[in-house]
The first five atom37 places (N, CA, C, CB, O) and aatype in JSON, in Angstrom:
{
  "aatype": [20, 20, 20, 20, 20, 20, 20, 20, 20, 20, 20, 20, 20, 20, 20, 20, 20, 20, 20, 20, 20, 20, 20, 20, 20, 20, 20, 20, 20, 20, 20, 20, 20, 20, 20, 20, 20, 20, 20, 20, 20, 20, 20, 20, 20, 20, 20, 20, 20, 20, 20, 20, 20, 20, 20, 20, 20, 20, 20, 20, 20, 20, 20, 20, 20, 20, 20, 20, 20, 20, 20, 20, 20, 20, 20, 20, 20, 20, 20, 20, 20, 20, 20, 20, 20, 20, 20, 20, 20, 20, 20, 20, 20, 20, 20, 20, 20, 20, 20],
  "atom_mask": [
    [1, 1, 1, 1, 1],
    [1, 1, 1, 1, 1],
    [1, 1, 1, 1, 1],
    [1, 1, 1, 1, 1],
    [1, 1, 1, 1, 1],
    [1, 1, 1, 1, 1],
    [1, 1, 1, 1, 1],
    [1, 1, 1, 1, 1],
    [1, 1, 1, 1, 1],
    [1, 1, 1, 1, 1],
    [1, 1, 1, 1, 1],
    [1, 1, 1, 1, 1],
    [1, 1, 1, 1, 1],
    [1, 1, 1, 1, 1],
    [1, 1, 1, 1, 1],
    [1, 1, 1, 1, 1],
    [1, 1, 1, 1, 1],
    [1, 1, 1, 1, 1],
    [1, 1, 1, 1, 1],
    [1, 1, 1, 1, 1],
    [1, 1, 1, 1, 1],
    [1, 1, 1, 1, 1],
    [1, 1, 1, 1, 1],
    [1, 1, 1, 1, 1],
    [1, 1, 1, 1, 1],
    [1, 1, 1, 1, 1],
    [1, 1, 1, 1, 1],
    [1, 1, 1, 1, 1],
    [1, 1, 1, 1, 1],
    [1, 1, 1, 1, 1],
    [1, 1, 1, 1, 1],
    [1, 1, 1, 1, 1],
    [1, 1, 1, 1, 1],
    [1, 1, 1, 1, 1],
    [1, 1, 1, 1, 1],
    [1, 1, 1, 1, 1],
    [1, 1, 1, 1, 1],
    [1, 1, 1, 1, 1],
    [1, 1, 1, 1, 1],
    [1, 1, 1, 1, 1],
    [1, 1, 1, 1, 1],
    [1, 1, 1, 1, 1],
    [1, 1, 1, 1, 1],
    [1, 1, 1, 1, 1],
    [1, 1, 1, 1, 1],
    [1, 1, 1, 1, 1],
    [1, 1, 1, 1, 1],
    [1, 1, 1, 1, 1],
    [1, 1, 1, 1, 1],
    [1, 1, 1, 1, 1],
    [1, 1, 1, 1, 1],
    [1, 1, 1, 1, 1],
    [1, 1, 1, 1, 1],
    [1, 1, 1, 1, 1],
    [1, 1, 1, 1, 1],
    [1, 1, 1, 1, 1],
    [1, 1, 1, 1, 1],
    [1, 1, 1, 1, 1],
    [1, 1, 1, 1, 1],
    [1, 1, 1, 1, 1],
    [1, 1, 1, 1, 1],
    [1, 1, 1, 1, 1],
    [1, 1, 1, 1, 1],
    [1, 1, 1, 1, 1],
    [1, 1, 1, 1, 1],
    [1, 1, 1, 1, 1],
    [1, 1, 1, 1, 1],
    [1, 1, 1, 1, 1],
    [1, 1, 1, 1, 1],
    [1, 1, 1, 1, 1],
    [1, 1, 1, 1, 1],
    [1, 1, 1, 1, 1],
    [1, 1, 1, 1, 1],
    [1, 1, 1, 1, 1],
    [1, 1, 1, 1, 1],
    [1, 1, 1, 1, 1],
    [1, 1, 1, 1, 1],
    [1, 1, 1, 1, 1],
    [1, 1, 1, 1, 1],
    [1, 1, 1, 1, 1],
    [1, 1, 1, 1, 1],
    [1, 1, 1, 1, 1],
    [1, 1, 1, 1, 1],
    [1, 1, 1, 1, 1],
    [1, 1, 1, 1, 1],
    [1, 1, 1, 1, 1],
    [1, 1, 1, 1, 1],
    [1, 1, 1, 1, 1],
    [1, 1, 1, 1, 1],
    [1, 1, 1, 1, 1],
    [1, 1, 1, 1, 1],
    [1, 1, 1, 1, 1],
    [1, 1, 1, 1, 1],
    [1, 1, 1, 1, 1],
    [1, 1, 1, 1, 1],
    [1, 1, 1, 1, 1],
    [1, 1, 1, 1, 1],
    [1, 1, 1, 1, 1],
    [1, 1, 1, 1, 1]
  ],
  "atom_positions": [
    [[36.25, 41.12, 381.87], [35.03, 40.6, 382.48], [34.5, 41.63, 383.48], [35.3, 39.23, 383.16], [35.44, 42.18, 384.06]],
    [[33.55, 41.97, 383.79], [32.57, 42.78, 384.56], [31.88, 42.15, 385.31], [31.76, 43.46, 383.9], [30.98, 41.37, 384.98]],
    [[32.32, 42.48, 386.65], [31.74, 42.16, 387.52], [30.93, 43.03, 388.53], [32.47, 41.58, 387.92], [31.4, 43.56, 389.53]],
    [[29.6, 43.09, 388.08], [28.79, 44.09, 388.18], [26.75, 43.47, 388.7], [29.09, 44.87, 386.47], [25.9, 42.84, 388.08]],
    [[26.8, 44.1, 390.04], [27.39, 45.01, 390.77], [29.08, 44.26, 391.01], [26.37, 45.3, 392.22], [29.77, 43.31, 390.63]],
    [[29.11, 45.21, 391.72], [30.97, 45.25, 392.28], [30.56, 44.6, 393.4], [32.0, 46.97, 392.7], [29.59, 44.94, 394.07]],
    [[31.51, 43.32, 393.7], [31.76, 42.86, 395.36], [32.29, 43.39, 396.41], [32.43, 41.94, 395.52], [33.4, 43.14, 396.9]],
    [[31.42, 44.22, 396.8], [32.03, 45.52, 398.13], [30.85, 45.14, 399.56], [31.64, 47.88, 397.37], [29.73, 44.68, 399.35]],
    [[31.29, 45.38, 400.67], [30.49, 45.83, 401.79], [29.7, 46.63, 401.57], [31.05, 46.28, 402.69], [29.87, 47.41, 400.64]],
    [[28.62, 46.69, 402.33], [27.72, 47.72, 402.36], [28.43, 49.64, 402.66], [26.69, 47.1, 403.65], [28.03, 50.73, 402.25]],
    [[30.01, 49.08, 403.83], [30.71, 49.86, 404.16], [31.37, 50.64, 402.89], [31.46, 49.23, 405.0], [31.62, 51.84, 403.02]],
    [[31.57, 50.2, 402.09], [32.41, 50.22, 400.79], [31.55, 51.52, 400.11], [32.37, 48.56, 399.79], [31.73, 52.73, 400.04]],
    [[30.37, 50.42, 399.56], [29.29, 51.4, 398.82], [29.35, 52.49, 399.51], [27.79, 50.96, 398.74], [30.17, 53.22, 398.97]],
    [[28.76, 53.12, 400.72], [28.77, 54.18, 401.23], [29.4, 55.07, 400.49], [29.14, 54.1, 402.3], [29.04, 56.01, 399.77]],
    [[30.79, 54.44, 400.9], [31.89, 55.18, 400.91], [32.33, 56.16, 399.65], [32.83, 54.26, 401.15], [32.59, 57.36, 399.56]],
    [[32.27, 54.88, 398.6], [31.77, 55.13, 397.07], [31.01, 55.84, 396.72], [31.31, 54.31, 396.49], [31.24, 56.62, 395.79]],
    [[30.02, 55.79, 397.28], [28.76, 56.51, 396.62], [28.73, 58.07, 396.86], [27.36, 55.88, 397.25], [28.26, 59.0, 396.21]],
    [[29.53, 57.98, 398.24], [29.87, 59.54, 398.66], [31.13, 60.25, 397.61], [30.5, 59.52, 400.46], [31.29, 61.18, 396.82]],
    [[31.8, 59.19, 398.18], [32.96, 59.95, 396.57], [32.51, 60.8, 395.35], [33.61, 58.67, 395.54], [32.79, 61.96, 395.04]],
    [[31.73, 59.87, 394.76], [31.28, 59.81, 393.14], [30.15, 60.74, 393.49], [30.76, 58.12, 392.32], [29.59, 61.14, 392.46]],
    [[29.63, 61.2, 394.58], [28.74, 62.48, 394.46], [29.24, 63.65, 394.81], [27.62, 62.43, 395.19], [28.88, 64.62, 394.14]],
    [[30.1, 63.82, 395.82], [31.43, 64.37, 396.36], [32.09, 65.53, 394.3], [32.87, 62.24, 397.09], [32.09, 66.62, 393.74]],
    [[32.56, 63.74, 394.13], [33.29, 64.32, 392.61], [32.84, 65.02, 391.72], [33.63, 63.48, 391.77], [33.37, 65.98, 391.17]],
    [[31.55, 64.43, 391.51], [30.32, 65.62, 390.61], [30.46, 66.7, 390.72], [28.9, 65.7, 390.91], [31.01, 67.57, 390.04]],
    [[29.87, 66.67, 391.75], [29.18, 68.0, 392.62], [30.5, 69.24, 392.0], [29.19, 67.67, 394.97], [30.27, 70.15, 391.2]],
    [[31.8, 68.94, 392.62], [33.42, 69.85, 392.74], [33.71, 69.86, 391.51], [34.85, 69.18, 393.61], [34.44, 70.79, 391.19]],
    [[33.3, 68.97, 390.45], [33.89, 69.07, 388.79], [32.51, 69.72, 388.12], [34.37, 67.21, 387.9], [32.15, 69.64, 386.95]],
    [[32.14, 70.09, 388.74], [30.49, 70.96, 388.16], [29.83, 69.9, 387.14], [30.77, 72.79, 387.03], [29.48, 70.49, 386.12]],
    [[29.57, 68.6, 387.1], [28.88, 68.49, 386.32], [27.31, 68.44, 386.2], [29.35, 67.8, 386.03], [26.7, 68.94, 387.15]],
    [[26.66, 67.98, 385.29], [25.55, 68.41, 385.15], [24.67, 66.7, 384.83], [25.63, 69.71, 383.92], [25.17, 65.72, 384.27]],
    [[23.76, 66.78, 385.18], [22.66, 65.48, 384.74], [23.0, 64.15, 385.24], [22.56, 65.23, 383.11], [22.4, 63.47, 386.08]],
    [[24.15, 63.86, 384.52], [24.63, 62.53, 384.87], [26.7, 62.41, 384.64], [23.57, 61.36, 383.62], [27.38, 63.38, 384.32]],
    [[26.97, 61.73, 384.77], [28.26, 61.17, 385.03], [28.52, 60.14, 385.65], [28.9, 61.84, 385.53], [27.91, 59.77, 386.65]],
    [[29.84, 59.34, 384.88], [30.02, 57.95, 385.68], [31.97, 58.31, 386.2], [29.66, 56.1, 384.23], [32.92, 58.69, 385.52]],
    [[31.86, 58.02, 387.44], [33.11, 57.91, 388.47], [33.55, 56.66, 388.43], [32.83, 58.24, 389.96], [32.96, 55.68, 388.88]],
    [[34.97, 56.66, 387.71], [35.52, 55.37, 387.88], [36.72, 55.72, 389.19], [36.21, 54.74, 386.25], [37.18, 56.8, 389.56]],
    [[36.98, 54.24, 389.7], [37.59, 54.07, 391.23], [38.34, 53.11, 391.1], [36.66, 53.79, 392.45], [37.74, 52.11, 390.7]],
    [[39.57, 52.96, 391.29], [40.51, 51.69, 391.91], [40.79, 51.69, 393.23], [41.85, 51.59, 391.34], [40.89, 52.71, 393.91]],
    [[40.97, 50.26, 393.72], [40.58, 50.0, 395.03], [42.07, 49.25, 394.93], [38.95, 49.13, 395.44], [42.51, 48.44, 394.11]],
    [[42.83, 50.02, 396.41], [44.6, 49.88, 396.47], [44.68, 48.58, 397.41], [45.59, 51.48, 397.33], [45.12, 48.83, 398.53]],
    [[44.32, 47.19, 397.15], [44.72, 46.31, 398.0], [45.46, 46.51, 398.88], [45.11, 45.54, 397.59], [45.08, 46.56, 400.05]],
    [[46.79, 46.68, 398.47], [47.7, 47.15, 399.75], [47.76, 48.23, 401.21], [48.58, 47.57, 399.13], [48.43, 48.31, 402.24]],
    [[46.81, 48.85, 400.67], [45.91, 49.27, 401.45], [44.91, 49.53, 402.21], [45.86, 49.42, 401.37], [44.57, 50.55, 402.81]],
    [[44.24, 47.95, 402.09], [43.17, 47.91, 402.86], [41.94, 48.55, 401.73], [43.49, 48.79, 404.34], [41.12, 49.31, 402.23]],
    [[41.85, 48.28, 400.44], [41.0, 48.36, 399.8], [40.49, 50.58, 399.5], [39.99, 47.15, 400.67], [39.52, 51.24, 399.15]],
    [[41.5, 50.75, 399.81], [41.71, 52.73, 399.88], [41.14, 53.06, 398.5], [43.73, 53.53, 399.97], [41.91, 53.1, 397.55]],
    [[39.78, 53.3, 398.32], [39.29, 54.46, 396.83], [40.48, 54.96, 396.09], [38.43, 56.1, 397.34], [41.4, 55.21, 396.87]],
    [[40.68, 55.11, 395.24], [41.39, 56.45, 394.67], [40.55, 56.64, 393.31], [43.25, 56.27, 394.35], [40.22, 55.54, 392.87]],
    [[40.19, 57.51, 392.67], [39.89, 57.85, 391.41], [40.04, 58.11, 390.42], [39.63, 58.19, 391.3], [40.45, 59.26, 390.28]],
    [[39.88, 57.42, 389.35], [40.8, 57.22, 388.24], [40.4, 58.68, 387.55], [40.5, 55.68, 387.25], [41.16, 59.61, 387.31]],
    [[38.6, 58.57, 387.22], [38.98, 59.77, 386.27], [36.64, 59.78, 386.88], [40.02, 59.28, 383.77], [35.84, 59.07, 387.49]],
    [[36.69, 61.06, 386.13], [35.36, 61.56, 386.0], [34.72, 61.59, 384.86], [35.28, 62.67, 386.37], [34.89, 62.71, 384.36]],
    [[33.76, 60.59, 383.86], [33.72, 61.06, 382.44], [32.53, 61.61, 382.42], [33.9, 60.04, 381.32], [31.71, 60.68, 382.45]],
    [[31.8, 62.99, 382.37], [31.07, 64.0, 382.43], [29.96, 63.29, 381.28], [31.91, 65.49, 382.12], [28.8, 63.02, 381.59]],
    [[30.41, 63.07, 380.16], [29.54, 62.39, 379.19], [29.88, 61.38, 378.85], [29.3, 62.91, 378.18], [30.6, 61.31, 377.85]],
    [[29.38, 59.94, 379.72], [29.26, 58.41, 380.04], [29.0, 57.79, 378.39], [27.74, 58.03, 381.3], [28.23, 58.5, 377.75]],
    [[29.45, 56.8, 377.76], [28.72, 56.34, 376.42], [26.86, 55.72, 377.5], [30.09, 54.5, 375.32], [26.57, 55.68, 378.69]],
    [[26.12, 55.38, 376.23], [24.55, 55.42, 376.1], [24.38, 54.06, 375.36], [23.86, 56.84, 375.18], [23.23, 53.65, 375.27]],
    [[25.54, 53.19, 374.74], [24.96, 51.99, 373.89], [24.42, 51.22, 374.68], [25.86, 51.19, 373.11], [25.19, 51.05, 375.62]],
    [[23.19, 50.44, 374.87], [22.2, 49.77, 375.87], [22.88, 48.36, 376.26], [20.59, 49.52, 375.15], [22.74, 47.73, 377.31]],
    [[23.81, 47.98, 374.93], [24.58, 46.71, 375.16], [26.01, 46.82, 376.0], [24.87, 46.1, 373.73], [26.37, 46.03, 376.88]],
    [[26.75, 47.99, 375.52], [28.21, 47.57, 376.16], [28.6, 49.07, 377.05], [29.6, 47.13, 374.68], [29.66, 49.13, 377.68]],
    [[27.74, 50.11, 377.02], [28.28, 51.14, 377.69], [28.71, 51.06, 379.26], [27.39, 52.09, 377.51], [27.93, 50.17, 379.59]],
    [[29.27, 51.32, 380.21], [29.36, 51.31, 381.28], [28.26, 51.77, 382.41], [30.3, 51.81, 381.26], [28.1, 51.26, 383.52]],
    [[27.49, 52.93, 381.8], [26.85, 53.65, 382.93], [25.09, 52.5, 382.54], [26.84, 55.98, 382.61], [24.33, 52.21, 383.46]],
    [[24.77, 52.01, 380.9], [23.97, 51.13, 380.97], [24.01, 49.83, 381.49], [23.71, 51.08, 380.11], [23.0, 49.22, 381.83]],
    [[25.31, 49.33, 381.56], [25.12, 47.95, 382.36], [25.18, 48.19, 383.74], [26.2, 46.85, 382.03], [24.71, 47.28, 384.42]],
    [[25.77, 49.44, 384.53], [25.34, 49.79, 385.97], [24.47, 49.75, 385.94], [25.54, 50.74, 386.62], [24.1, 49.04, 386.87]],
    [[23.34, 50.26, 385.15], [22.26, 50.72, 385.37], [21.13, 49.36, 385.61], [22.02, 51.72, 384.22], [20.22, 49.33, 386.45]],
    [[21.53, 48.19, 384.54], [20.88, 47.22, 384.12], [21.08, 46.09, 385.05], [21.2, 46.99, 382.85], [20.5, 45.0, 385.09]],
    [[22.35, 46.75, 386.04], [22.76, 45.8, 387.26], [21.87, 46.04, 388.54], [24.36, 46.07, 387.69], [21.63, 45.09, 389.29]],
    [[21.4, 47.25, 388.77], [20.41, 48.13, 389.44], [18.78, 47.55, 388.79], [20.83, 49.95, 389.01], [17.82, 48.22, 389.15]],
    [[18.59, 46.69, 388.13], [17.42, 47.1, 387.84], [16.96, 47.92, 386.99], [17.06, 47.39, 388.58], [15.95, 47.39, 386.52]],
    [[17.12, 48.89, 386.54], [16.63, 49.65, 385.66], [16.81, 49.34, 384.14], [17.09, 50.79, 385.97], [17.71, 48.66, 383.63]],
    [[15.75, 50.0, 383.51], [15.37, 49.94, 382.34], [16.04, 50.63, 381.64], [14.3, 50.13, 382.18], [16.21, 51.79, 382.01]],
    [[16.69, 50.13, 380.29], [17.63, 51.58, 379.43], [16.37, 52.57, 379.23], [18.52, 51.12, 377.43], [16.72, 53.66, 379.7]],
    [[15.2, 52.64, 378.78], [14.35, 53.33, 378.5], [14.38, 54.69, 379.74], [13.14, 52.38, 378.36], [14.59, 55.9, 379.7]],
    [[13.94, 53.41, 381.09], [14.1, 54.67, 382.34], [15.41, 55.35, 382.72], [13.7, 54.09, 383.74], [15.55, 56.27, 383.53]],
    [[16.18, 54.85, 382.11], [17.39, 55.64, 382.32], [17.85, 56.66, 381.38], [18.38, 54.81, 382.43], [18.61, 57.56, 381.77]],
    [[17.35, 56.55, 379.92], [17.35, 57.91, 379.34], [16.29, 58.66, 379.41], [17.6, 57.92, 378.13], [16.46, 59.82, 379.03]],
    [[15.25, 58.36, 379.78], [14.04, 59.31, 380.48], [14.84, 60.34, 381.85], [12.6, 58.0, 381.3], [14.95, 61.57, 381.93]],
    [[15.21, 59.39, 382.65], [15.56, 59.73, 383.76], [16.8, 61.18, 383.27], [16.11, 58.25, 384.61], [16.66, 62.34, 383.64]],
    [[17.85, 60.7, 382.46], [18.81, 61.9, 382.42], [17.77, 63.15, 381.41], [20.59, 61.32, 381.51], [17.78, 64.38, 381.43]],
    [[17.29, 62.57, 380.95], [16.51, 63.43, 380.06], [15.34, 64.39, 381.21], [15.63, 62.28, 378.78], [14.94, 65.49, 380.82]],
    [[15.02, 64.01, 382.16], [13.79, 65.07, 382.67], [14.71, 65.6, 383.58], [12.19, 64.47, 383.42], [14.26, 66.69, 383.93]],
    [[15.96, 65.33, 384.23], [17.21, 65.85, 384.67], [17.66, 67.15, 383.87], [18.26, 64.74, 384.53], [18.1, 68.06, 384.58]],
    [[17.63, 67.25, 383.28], [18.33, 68.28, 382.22], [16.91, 69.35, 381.66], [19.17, 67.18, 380.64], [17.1, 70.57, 381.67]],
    [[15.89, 68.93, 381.3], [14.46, 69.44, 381.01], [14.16, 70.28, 382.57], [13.21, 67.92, 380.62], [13.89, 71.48, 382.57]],
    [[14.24, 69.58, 383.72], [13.76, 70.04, 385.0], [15.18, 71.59, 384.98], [13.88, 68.42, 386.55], [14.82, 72.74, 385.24]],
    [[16.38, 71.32, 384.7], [17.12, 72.29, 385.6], [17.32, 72.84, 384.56], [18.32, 71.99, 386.55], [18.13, 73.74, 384.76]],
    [[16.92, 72.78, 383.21], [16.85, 73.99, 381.75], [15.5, 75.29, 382.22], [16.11, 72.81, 379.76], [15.41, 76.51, 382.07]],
    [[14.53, 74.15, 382.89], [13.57, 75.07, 383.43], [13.54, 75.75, 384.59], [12.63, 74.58, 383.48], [12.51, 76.38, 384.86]],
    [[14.45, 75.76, 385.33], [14.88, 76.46, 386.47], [15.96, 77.4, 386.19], [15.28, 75.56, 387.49], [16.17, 78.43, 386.83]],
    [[16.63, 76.97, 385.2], [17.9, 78.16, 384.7], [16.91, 79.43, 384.09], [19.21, 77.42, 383.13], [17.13, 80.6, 384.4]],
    [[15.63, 78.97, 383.02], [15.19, 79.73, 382.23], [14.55, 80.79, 382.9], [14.51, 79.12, 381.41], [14.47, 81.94, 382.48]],
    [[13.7, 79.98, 384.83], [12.98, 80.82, 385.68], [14.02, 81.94, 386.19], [12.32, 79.96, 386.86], [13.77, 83.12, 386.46]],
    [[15.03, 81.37, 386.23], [16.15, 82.83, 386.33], [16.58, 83.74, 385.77], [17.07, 82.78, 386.45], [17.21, 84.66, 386.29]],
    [[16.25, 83.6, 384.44], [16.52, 84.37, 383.91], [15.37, 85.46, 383.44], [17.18, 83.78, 383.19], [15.65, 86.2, 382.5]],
    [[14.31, 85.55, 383.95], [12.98, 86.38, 383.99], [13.47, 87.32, 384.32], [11.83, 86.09, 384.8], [12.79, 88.33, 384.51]]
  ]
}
C-alpha cells in the first residue's frame, strides 16, 4: 500500500528533500531521478538511503516517480514535458560548448 504523499513534518521534508538533491547532484545524475529512503524508528525517524535509481520507470498507472508526481498535483503529460525540456535545455548548453 502507498502512502503517498508520505506522513512526515514539514521538518522531515526539508530534510528529505535536501538529501535526494544532495544524492543527485554527488551520483552525477542527469534530468531526473527518484531517491528512495528508510526512516530508522529506533532512531528517532534517522533518513538512511536505500538506493538512487538514475532511470525511474514512466508507466502513468503504477510507476513510482508518476504517482509522486500525481500526489503533487501534476499531470503525467507535465511531467514528461517537464523531464523532456530538462534534457533539450542542457543538450543545448552542452552543444553551446562545444563551439
Amino acid at each position: 500500500m502507498y502512502v503517498c504523499p508520505a506522513r512526515l513534518d514539514p521538518d522531515q521534508v526539508k530534510e528529505l528533500n535536501w538529501l535526494a538533491a544532495a544524492t543527485f547532484r554527488v551520483t552525477g545524475c542527469l534530468d531526473v531521478a527518484r531517491v528512495d529512503f528508510r526512516l530508522d524508528e529506533i532512531e528517532g525517524d534517522k533518513p538512511y538511503i536505500l538506493e538512487i535509481n538514475p532511470l525511474p520507470g514512466l508507466n502513468p498507472i503504477v510507476s513510482d516517480l508518476c504517482i509522486m508526481a500525481r500526489a503533487e498535483g501534476m499531470h503525467y503529460t507535465d511531467l514528461i514535458n517537464e523531464i523532456l525540456y530538462l534534457a533539450a535545455d542542457r543538450y543545448a548548453q552542452e552543444s553551446r560548448g562545444m563551439e
